[in-house]
LUMLODO-954121 format. One record per residue (C-alpha): x, y, z. Coordinates in Angstrom, 1 decimal, padded with zeros to 4 digits, always signed. Example, Ala and Ser with C-alpha at 12.3 -4.5 7.8 and 13.67 -1.06 7.14 Angstrom:
BEGIN
+--------+--------+--------+
!      x !      y !      z !
+--------+--------+--------+
! +012.3 ! -004.5 ! +007.8 !
! +013.7 ! -001.1 ! +007.1 !
+--------+--------+--------+
END
This chain:
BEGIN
+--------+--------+--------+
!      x !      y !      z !
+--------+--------+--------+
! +000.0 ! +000.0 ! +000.0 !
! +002.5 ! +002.4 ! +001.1 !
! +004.8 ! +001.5 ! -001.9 !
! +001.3 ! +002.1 ! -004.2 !
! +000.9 ! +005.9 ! -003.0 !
! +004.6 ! +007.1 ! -003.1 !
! +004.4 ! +005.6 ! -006.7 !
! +001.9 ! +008.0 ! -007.0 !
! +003.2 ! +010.8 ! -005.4 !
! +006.3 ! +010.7 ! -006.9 !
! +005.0 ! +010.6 ! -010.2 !
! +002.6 ! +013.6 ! -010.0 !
! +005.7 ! +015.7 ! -008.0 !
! +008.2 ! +014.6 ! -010.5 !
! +005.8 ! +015.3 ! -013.8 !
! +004.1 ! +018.8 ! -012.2 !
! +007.5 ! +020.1 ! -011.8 !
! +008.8 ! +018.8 ! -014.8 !
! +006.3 ! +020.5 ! -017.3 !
! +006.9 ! +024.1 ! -016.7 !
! +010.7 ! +023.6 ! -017.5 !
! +009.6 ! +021.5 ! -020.8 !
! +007.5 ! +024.8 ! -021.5 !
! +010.0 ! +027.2 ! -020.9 !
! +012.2 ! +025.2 ! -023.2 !
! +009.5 ! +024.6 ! -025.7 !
! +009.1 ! +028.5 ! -026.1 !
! +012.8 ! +029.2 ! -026.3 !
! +013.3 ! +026.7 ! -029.1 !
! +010.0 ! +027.8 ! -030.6 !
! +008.9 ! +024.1 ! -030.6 !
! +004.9 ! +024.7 ! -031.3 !
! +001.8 ! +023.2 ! -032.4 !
! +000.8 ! +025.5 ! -034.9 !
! -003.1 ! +026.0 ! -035.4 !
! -004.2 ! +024.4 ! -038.7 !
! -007.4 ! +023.8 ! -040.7 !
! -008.0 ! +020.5 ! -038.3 !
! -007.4 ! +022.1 ! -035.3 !
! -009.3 ! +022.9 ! -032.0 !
! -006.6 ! +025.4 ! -031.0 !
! -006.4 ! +028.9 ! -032.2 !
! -003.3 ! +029.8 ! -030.9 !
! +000.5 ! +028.5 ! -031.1 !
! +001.1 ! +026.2 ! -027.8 !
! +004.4 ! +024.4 ! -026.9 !
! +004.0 ! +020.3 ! -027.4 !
! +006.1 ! +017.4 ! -025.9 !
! +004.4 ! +017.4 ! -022.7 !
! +004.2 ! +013.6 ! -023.2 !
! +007.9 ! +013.8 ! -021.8 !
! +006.7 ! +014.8 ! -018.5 !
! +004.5 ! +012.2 ! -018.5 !
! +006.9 ! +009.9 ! -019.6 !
! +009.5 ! +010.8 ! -016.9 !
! +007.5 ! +011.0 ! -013.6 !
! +005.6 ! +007.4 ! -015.0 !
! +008.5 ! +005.7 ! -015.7 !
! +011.2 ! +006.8 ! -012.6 !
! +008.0 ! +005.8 ! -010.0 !
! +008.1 ! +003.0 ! -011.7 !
! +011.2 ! +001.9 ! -011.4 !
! +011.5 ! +003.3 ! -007.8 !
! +009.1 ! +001.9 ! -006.4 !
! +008.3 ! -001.3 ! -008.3 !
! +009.0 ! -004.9 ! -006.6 !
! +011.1 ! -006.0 ! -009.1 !
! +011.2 ! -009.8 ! -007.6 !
! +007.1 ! -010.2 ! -007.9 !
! +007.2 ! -008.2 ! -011.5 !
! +009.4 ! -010.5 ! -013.8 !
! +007.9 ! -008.8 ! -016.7 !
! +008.8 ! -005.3 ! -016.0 !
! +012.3 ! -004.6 ! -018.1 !
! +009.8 ! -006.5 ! -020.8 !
! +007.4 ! -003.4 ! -020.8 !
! +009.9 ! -000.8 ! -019.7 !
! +011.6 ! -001.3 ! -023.3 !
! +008.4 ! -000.7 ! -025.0 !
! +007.9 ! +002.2 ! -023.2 !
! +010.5 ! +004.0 ! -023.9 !
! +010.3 ! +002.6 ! -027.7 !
! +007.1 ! +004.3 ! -027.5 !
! +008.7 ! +007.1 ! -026.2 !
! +010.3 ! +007.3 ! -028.9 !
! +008.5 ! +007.2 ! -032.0 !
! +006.3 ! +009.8 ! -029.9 !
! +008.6 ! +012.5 ! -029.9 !
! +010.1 ! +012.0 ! -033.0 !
! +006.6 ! +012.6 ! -034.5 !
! +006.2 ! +015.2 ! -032.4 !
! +009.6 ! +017.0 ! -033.1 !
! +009.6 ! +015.9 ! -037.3 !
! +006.5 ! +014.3 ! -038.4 !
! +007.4 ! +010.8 ! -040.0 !
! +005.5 ! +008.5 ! -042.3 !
! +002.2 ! +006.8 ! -041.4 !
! +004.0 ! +003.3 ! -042.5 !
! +006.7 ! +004.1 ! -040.1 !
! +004.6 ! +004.7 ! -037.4 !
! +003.0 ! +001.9 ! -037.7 !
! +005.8 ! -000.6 ! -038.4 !
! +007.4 ! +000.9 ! -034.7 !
! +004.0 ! +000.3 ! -033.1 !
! +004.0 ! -002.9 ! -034.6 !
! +007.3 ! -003.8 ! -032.8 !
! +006.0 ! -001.9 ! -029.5 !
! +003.1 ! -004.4 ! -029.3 !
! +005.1 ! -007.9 ! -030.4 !
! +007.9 ! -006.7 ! -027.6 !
! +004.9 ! -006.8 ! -025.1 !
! +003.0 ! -009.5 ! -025.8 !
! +006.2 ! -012.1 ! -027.0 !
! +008.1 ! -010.8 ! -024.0 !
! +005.8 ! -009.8 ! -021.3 !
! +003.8 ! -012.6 ! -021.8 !
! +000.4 ! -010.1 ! -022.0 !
! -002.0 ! -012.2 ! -024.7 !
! -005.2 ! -012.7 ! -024.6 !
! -005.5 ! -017.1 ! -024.4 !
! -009.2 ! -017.1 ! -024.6 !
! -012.7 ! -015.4 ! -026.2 !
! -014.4 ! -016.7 ! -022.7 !
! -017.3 ! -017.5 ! -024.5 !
! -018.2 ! -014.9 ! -027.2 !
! -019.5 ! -017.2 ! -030.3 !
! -019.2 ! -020.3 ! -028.6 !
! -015.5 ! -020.3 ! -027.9 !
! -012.9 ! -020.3 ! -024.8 !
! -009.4 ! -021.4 ! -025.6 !
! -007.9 ! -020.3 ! -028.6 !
! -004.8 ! -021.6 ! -030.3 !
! -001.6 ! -019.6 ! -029.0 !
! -000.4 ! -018.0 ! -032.7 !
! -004.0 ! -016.5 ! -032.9 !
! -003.7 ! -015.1 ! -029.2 !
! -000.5 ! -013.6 ! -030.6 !
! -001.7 ! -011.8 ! -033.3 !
! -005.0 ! -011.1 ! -031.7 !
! -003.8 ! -009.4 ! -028.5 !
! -000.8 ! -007.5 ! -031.4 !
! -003.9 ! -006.0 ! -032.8 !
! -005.8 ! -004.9 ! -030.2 !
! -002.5 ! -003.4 ! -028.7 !
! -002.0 ! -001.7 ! -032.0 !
! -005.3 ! -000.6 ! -032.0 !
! -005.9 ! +001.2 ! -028.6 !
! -002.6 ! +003.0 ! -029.2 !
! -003.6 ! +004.4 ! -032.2 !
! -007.6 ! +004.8 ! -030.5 !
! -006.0 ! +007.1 ! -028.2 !
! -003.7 ! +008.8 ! -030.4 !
! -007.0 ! +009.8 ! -032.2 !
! -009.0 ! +011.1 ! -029.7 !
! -006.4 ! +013.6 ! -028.5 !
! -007.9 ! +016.8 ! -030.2 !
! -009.2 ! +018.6 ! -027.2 !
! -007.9 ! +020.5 ! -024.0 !
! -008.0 ! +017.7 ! -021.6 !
! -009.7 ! +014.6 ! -023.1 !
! -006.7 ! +012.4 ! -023.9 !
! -005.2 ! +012.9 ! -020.1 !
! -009.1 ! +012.6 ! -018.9 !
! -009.6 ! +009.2 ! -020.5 !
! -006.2 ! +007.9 ! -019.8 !
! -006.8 ! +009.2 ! -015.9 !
! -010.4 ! +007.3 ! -016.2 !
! -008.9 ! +003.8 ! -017.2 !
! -005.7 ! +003.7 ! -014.7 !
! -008.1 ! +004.8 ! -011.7 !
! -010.3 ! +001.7 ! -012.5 !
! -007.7 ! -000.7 ! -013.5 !
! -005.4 ! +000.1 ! -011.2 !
! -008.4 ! -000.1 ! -008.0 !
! -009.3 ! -003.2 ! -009.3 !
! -005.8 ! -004.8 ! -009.4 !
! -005.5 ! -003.0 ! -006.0 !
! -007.8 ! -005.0 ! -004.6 !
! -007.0 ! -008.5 ! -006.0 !
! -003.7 ! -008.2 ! -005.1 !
! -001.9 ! -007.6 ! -008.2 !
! +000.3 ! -004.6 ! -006.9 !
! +002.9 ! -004.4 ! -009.9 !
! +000.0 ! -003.7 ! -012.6 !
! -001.6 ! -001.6 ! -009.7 !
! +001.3 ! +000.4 ! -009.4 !
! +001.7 ! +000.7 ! -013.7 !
! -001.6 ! +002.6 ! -013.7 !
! -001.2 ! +004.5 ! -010.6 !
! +002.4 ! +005.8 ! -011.6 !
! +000.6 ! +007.3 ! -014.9 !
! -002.6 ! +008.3 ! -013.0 !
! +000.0 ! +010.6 ! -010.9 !
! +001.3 ! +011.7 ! -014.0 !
! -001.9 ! +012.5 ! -015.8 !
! -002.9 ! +014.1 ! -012.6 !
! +000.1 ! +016.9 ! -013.0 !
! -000.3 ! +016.8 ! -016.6 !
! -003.9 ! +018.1 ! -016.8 !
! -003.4 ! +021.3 ! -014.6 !
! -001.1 ! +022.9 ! -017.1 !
! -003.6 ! +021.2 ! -019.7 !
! -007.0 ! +022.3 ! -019.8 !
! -008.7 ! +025.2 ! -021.0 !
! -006.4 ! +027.9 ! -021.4 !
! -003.9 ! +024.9 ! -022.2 !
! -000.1 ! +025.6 ! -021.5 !
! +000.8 ! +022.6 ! -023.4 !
! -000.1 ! +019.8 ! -025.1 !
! +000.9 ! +016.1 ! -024.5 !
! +001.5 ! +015.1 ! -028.3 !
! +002.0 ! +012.0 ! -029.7 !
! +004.5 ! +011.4 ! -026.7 !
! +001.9 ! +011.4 ! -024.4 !
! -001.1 ! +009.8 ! -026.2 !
! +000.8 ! +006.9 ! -027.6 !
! +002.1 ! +006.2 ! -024.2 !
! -001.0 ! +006.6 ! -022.3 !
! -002.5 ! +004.1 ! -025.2 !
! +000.3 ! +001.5 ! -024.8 !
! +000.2 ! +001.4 ! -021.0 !
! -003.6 ! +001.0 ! -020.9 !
! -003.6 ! -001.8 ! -023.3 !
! -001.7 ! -003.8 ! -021.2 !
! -004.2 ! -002.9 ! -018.2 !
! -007.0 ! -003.8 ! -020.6 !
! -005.7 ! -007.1 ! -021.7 !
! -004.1 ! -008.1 ! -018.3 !
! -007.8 ! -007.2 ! -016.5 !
! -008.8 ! -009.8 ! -018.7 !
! -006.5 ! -012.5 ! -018.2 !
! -006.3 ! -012.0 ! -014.3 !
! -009.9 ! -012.5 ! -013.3 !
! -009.7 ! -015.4 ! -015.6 !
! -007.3 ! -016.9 ! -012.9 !
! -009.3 ! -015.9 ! -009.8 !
! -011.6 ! -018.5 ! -007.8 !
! -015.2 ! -018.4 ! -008.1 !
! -015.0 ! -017.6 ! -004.6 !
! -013.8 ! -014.4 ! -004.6 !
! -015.5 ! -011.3 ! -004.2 !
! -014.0 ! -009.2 ! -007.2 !
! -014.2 ! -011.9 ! -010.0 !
! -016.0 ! -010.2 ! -012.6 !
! -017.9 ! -011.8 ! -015.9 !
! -017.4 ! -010.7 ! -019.2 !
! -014.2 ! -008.9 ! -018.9 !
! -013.6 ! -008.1 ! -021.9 !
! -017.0 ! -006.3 ! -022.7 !
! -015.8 ! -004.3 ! -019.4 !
! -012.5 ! -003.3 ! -021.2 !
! -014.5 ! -002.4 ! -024.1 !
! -016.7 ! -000.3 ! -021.9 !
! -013.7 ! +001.4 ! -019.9 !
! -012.2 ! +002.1 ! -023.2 !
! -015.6 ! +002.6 ! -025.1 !
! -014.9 ! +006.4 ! -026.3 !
! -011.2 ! +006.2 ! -028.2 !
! -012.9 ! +002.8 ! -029.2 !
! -016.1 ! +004.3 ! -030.6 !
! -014.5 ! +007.5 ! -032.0 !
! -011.8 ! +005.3 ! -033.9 !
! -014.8 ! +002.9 ! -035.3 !
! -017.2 ! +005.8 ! -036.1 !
! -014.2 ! +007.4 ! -038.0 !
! -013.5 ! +004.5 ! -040.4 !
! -016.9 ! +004.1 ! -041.0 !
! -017.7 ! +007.7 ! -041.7 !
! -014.7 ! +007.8 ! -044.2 !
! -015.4 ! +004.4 ! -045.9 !
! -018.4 ! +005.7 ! -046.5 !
! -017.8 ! +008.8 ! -048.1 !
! -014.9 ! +006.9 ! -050.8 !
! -011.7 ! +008.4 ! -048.7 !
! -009.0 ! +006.1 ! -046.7 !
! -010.0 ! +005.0 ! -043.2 !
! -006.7 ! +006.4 ! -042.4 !
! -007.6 ! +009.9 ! -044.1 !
! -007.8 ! +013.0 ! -041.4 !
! -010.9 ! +014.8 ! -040.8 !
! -012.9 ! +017.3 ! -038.9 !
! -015.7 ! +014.9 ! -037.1 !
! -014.5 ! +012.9 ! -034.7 !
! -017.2 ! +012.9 ! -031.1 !
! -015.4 ! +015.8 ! -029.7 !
! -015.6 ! +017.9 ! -032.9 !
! -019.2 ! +017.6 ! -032.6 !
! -020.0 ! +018.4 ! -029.2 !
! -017.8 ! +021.3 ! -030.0 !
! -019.8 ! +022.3 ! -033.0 !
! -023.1 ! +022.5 ! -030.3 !
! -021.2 ! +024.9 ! -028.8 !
! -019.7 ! +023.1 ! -025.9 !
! -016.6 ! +024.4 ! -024.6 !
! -013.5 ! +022.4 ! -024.4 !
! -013.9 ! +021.4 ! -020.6 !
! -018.0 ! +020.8 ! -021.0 !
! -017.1 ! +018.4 ! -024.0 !
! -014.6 ! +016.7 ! -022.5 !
! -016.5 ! +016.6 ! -018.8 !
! -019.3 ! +015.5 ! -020.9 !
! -017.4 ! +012.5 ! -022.6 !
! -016.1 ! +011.0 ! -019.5 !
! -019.7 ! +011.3 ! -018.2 !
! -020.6 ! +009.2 ! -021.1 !
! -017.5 ! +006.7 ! -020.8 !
! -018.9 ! +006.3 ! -016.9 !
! -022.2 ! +005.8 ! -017.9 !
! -020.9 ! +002.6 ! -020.1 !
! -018.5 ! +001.0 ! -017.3 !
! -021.7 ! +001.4 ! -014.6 !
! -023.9 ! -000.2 ! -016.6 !
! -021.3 ! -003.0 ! -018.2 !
! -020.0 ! -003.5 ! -014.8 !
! -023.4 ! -003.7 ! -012.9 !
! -024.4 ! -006.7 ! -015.5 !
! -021.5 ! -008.5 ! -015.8 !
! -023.1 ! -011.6 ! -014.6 !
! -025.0 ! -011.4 ! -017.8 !
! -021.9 ! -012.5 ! -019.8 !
! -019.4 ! -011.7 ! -022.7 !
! -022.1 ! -011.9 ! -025.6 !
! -025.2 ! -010.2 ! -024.4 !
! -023.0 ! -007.4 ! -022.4 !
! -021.2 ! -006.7 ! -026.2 !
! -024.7 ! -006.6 ! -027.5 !
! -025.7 ! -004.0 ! -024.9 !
! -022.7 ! -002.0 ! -025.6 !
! -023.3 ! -001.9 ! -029.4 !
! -027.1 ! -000.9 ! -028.7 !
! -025.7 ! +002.3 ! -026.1 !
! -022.9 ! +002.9 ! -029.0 !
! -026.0 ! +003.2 ! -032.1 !
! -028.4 ! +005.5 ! -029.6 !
! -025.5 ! +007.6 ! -028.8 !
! -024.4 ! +007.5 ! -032.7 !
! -028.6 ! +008.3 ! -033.1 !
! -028.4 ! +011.4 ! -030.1 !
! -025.5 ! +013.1 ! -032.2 !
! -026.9 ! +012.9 ! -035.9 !
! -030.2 ! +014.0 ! -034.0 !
! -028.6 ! +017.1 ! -032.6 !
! -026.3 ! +017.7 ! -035.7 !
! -028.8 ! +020.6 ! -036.9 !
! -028.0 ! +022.4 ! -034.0 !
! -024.4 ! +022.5 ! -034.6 !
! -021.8 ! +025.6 ! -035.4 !
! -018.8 ! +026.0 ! -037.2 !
! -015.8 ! +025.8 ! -035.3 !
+--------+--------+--------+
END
């Protein structure tokens, strides 16, 4: 316990006075992110806050850690900082699309080859449990893959990115808390500290930005709390008081808005003839934006939502995998329904 909250501490003292230096810095080098026709910003604000993030996360980590009951963690501390990485590069020099992805790629084989963090099982969903180890492999690369990139999406607002990231280590991390598995615990408290520091020089009137620094390592770590929530209730008794039932529709539900905002996206572009890939001005917190929401009520507003999905998931879990993904796709259509709905009422922005 004691060893969870100065992980904690030190993260959110090490980040918070971290961050005005990277901003100072930032201004002196004249390191910007310029405003641009897809932007939310209207003014020039210093990036790389990601680095703060990155610093206070990783040296609580490594502080504080129990290294002899975390075997894995040199297995994710070099895909963090690989992460790290191609973050800043694409933050300082934006590289290729392919490039990105081909170091994401790596990122994600690193974590689920070497940290041993697969998913082994559907637990149910179309009849099936066990599933052959090469399709774990490649199944848990893509959904590692794809929450990075989830996050790295949805970080278009004052605050949202952080908010999110904030949401899921608070849950994860109480919920591994409590079942005793302090190391992962500790992962998503280190970042929740971070996030915590982050997000006062962050929201509305932003200081900085995170970048892709931040997002794609607030992505990475919580797909290995996703995936891991997963695999360890799996493994608990049928006795114990925090086993939960369809895990991974939970995961889906704490992760539900860079998950629907990513899906919502390719559809909406697929439809229209242009690349999935292809950037635009319409993801979920464009719109609430164009209802005239201000950057703190949309992204206050989201999180309400993403809370409204993890209550209800998490209330019915006992209903199952199947039925609590059907659920989910039925609160993911009337919310997709409530916005076209609304669209009418919408202003440029």
């Amino acid at each position: 316990m004691y060893a969870l909250m100065l992980s904690f501490i030190t993260a959110f003292i090490l980040t918070y006075s971290i961050i005005p230096v990277i901003i100072r810095v930032v201004k002196e080098r004249g390191i910007f992110d310029n405003p641009n026709s897809r932007s939310s910003h209207k003014e020039p604000t210093p990036s790389l806050g990601g680095v703060g993030l990155f610093a206070g996360t990783v040296c609580a980590i490594v502080l504080w850690t129990p290294v002899q009951s975390f075997w894995m963690l040199q297995y994710l501390l070099a895909p963090f900082v690989l992460i790290f990485l191609l973050g800043i590069l694409d933050d300082l020099a934006p590289i290729s699309p392919a490039k990105k992805f081909t170091a994401q790629l790596l990122v994600s084989v690193i974590i689920v080859y070497k940290a041993n963090t697969q998913i082994t099982s559907l637990y149910g969903v179309f009849g099936i449990e066990k599933i052959p180890e090469l399709t774990g492999f490649i199944f848990s690369v893509i959904i590692i893959v794809g929450v990075i990139n989830a996050f790295n999406l949805i970080d278009g607002i004052n605050g949202l990115a952080g908010s999110i990231g904030l949401l899921n280590c608070l849950i994860f991390g109480t919920w591994f808390f409590v079942v005793g598995a302090q190391a992962f615990s500790m992962l998503a408290f280190s970042l929740a500290g971070s996030i915590i520091a982050f997000l006062k020089y962050n929201f509305t009137p932003a200081r900085i930005f995170m970048g892709d620094t931040g997002s794609l390592l607030i992505g990475t770590v919580c797909s290995v709390l996703g995936i891991n929530f997963i695999e360890i209730s799996h493994k608990l008794t049928p006795e114990s008081p925090f086993l939960m039932h369809g895990t991974p529709a939970i995961v889906i539900a704490v992760l539900i808005l860079p998950i629907y905002d990513t899906f919502s996206s390719f559809i909406r572009r697929m439809s229209q003839g242009k690349s999935p890939f292809y950037p635009d001005h319409d993801h979920i917190h464009h719109k609430f934006l164009r209802l005239g929401f201000t950057h703190t009520q949309t992204t206050l507003s989201l999180i309400a939502i993403n809370v409204v999905f993890v209550v209800t998931i998490a209330s019915l879990h006992f209903l199952g995998t199947e039925k609590l993904l059907g659920l989910e796709l039925v609160m993911s259509l009337a919310l997709s329904l409530a916005l076209s709905v609304i669209k009418n009422k919408s202003v440029p922005i």
